[in-house]
KEZADREN-935753 format. One record per residue (C-alpha): y, x, z. Coordinates in steps of 0.1 Angstrom, whole numbers, always signed. Each point is the difference from the previous one (the first is absolute). Example, Ala and Ser with C-alpha at 12.3 -4.5 7.8 and 13.67 -1.06 7.14 Angstrom:
<atoms>
> c2_c1_c3
> -45_+123_+78
> +34_+14_-7
</atoms>
This chain:
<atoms>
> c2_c1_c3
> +1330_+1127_+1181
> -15_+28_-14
> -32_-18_-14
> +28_-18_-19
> +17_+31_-15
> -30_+15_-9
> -6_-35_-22
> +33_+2_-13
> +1_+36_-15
> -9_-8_-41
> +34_+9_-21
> +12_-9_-32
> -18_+31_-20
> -33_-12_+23
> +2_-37_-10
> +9_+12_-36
> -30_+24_-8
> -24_-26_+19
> +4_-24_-24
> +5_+19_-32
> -37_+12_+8
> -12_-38_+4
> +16_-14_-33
> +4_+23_-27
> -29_+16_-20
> -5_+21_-35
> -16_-30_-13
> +34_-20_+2
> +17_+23_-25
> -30_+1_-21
> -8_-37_-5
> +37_-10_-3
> +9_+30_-26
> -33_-17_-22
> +19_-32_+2
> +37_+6_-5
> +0_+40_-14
> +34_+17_+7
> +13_-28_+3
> -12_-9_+35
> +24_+20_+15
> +29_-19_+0
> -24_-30_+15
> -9_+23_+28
> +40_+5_+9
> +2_-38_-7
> -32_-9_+23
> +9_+24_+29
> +36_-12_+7
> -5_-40_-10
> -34_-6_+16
> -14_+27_+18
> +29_+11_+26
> +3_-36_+8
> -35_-5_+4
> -5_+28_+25
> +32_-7_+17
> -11_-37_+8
> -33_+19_+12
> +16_+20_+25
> +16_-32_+13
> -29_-19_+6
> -21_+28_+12
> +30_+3_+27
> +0_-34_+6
> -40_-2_+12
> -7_+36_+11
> -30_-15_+21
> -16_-19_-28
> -26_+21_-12
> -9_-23_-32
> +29_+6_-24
> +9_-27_-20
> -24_-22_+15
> +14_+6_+33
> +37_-9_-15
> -10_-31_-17
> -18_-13_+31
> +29_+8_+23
> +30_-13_-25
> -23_-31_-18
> -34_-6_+21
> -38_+8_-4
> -4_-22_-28
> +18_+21_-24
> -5_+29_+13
> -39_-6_-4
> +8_-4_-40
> +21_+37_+5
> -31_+18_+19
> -24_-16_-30
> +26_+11_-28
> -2_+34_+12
> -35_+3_+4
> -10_-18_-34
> +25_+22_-20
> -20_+31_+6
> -29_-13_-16
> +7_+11_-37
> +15_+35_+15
> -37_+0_+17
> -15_-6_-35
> +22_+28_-17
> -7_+29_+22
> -39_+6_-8
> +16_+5_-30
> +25_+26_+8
> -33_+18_+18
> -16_+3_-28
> +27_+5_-22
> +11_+35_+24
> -38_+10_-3
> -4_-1_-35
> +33_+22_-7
> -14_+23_+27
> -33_+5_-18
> +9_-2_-35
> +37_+7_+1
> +9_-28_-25
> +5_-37_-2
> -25_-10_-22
> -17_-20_+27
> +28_-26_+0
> +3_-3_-39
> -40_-13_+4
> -9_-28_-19
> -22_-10_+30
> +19_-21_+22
> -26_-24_+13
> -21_+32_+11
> +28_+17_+18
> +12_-33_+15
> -38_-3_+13
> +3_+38_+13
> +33_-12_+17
> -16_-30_+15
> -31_+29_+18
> +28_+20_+12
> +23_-25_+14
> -33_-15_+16
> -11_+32_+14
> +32_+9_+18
> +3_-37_+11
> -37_+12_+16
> +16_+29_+15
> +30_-22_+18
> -26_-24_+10
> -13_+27_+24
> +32_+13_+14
> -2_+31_-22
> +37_+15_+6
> -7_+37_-16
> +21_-13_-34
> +33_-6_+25
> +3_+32_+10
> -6_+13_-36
> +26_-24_-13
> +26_+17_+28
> -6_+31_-15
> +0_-14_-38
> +27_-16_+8
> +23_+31_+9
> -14_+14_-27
> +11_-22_-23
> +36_-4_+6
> +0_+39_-2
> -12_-4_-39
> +24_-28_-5
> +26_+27_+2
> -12_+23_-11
> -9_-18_-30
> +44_-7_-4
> +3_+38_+5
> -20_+13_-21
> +4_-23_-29
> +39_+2_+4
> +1_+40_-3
> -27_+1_-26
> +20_+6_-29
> +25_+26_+16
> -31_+17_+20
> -25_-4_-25
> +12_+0_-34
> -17_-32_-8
> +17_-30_-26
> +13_-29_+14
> -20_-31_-14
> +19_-30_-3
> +32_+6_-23
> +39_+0_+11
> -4_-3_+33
> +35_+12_+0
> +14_-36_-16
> +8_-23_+22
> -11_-30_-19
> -36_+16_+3
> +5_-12_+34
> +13_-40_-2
> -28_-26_+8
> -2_-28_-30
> -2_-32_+24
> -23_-25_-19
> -31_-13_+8
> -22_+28_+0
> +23_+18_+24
> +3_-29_+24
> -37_+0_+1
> -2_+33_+11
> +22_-6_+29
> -31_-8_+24
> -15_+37_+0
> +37_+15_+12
> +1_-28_+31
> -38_+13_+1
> +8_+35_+4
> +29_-8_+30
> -18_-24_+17
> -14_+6_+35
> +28_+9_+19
> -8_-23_+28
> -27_+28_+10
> +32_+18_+15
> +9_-30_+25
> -16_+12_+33
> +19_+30_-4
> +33_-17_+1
> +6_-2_+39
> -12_+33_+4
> +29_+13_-20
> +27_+19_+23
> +33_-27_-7
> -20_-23_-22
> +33_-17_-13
> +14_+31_-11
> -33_+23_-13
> -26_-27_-14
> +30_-12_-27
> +3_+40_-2
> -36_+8_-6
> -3_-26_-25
> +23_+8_-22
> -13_+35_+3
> -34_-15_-10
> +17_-17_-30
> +16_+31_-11
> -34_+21_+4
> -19_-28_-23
> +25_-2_-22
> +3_+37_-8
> -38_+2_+1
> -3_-26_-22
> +26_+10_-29
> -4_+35_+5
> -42_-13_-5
> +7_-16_-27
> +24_+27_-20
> -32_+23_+6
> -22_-25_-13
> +23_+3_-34
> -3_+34_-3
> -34_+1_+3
> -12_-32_-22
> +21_-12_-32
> +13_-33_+20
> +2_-15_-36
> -36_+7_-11
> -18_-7_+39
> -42_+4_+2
> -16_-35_+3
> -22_+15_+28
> +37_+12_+19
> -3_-25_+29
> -37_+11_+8
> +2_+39_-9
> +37_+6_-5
> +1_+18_+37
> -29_+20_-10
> +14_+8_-35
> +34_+13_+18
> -15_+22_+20
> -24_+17_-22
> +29_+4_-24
> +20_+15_+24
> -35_+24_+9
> +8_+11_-34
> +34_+8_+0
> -5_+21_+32
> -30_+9_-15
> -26_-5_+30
> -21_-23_-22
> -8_-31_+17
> +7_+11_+36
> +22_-21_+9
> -22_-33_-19
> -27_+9_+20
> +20_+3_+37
> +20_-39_-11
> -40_-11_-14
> -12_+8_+40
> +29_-9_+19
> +5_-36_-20
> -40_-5_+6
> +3_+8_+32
> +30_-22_+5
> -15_-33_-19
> -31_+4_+21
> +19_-2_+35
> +20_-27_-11
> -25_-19_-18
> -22_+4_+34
> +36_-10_+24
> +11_-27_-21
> -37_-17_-3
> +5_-5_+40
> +34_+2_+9
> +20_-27_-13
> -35_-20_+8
> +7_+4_+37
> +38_-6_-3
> -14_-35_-14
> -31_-8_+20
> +11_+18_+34
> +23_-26_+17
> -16_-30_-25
> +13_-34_+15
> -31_-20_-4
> +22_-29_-11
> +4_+23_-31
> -27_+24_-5
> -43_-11_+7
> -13_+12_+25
> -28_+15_-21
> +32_+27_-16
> -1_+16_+36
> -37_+3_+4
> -3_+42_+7
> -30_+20_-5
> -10_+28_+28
> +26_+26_-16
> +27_-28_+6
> +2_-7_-35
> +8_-35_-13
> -31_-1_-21
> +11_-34_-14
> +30_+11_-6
> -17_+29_-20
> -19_-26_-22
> +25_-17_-12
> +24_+30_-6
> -33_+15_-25
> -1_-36_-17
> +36_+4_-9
> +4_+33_-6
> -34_+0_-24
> +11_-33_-16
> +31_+23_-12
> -17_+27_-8
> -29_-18_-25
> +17_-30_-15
> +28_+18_-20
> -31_+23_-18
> -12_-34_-21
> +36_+2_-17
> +16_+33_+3
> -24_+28_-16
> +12_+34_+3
> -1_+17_+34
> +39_+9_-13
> +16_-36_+2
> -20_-9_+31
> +19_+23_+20
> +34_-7_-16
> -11_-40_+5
> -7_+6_+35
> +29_+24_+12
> +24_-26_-19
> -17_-27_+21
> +6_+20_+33
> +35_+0_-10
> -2_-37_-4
> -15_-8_+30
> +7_+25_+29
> +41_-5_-2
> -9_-38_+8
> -8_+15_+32
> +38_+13_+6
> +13_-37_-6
> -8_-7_+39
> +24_+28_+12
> +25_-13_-22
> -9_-38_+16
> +2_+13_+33
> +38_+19_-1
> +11_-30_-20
> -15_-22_+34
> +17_+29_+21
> +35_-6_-14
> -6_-29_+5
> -7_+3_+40
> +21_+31_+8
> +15_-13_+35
> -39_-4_+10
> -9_+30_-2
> +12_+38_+9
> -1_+29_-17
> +12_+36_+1
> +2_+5_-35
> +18_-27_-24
> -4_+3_-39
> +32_-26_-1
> +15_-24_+29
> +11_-31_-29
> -27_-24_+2
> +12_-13_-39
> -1_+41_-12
> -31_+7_+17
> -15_-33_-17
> +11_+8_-33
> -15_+34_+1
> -32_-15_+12
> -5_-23_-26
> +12_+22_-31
> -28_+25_+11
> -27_-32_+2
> +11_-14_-31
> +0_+38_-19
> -35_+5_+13
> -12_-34_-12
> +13_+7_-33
> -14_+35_-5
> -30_-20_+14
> -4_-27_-32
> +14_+21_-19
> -26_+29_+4
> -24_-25_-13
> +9_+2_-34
> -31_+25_-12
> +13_+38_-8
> -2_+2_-41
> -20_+35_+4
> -34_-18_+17
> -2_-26_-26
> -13_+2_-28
> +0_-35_-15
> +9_-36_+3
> -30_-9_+21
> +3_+26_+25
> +34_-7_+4
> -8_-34_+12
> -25_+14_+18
> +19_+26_+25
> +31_-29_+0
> -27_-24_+18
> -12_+29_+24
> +32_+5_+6
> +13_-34_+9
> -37_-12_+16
> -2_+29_+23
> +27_-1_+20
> +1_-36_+4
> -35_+0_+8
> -3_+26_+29
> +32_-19_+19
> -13_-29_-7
> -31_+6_+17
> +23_+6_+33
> +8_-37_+0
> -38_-7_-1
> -9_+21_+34
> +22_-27_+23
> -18_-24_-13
> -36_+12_+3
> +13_+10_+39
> +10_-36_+8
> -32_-11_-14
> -18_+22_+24
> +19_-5_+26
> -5_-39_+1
> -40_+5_-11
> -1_+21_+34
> +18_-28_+21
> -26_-28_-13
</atoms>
């Protein structure tokens, strides 16, 4: 009895703060102010109440459902569908992190150049099949580091981590009270009219609809934490819509910053790469402390895309490989070298990830539009990811008198259904949409055609490569019965 209060002592505020820290980021404001200027605040309000408090609502639920299934998603699918699908949702969520794996060596070297030279002249180089190269060493040397059961960078990320939620807000309070505290002009004109403020809803806007479901996604990290909630029913529904409330304010109150500091009419080409950088060595001049506080976001973000470019090269790997059904997954996947590593595993994760990294260099030139290319493309891809949740709670709805749980997002089998599939069917759009290439990172006709057939190939490509690992296991598996 008392192990089971102990379990059961997380509250609303607890759940709340928990998974603010796990979705939300500086670089969501950032990327999403580049696309949509002031603009994007009325799609955050719109995002937050349409899509994401259902989303992490319907989380709650099925984390409640299976609090012993320690797989997530994968876990759900196999208990509400079977193994078969559930293979395909273990695979999606493995293969989706290979572009995010390709970005980060950028990110590294994007902090260090900022920290040494305290400008953004490396990403407006010309040179984008040498940096791609240097991005390809990197990625392979930290791959080398995994390999070996090197788990310094974890700890590191902990602490980066922390650290960078702190400059997240402080980033909102300082750029919010600059004017008042600092004397400093506001940027972007009438920010005082409301129609400065009203989203134009044609195609470019709908294409830019993938980077906001990017920036809310993830909110099945929280699950675990749902039965340890005291009165799950009551304070999970509680917490999240606390969550909601902290991202949204975050994330307008982000964004009106961002307008103060950068003219959202007349945006730098180079905003999605150094825009964070740019802010805060803006505001180092309006507080006059130089770059002080460039130079503490330049470390921690370094320090932060190392640990997760070293956790998420292993990782989502084991989620994959670690309960494989052979009938799925070769045996050869779950070979493990004497650090327990699934070398294997490793080899084809570095043939992906450098396939992603060096390919897009024969068409896309500047160092600029390859990092605008490949962020765009995480946003594309990593969202196809949250379609299995969605799957799942709409399988859930379906199954309610199966299965218990002490938190219910909605008791109506039809409502619950509905609200499934509206979230699948939003994601999927911002999905196809988000392939349409962003008119800032092309240049012409030719690389416009180029980045639409990355787009389209690459995602098809890695899933499609999930429905080719059953069939090389059933191969093996009859070659080792003859």
């Amino acid at each position: 009895m008392f192990v089971a209060a102990e379990q059961k002592q997380l509250r609303w505020y607890n759940i709340a703060l928990l998974a603010f820290v796990a979705v939300w980021g500086l670089g969501n404001v950032v990327n999403n102010f580049y696309n949509q200027g002031l603009t994007v605040i009325v799609s955050w309000i719109l995002i937050m109440i349409l899509y994401f408090v259902p989303y992490t609502l319907m989380v709650g639920q099925l984390g409640a459902t299976f609090p012993a299934e320690g797989g997530g998603v994968t876990s759900w699918i196999e208990k509400l569908s079977g193994k078969k699908l559930a293979f395909f949702a273990a695979w999606t969520y493995w293969v989706v992190h290979v572009p995010y794996l390709a970005q980060k060596p950028q990110a590294i070297l994007i902090a260090f150049s900022w920290l040494f030279q305290s400008n953004g002249s490396f990403v407006n180089s010309n040179k984008g099949m040498m940096v791609q190269l240097l991005c390809l060493v990197l990625f392979l040397f930290f791959m080398w580091m995994s390999s070996r059961g090197i788990t310094t960078l974890n700890r590191l990320g902990s602490i980066a981590g922390s650290a960078m939620f702190i400059l997240s807000i402080l980033f909102i309070l300082l750029g919010v009270s600059a004017p008042m505290m600092t004397g400093s002009t506001i940027a972007t004109a009438h920010m005082d009219q409301l129609s400065s403020y009203i989203p134009k809803f044609d195609l470019n806007y709908l294409t830019t609809i993938g980077m906001l479901i990017f920036a809310v996604g993830g909110a099945e990290k929280i699950s675990p934490y749902v039965n340890k909630t005291h009165d799950p029913a009551k304070e999970f529904p509680k917490g999240m819509i606390a969550l909601a409330i902290m991202v949204a304010i975050s994330a307008v109150l982000g964004s009106f910053a961002m307008g103060m500091i950068f003219d959202a009419h007349h945006l730098p080409a180079d905003l999605y790469a150094n825009g964070a950088y740019m802010a805060f060595q803006r505001l180092g001049d309006f507080y006059h402390v130089g770059n002080l506080f460039m130079w503490v976001y330049a470390v921690t973000n370094a320090m932060a895309s190392m640990a997760a470019l070293a956790v998420s090269i292993d990782a989502p790997l084991r989620m994959l490989l670690a309960d494989a059904d052979p009938h799925f997954v070769p045996q050869a996947l779950s070979k493990k070298n004497k650090h327990g590593v699934y070398i294997n595993g490793y080899v084809m994760t570095a043939i992906l990830v450098g396939i992603i990294i060096v390919l897009p260099a024969f068409g896309i030139k500047g160092m600029n539009d390859l990092y605008g290319w490949l962020l765009n493309l995480n946003a594309i891809v990593m969202p196809i990811r949250y379609l299995f949740v969605f799957l799942a709670y709409m399988m859930l709805s379906r199954q309610l008198k199966k299965f218990h749980s002490d938190y219910t997002f909605t008791k109506s089998k039809t409502v619950g259904f509905i609200v499934g599939l509206w979230c699948f069917l939003f994601t999927a759009f911002g999905c196809i949409l988000g392939m349409i290439p962003k008119a800032g990172f092309v240049h012409d006709v030719t690389g416009w055609w180029f980045q639409l057939g990355l787009n389209i190939i690459t995602p098809i490509g890695l899933l499609a490569l999930g429905l080719l690992l059953p069939i090389i296991a059933r191969r093996h598996e009859i070659a080792e019965k003859l």
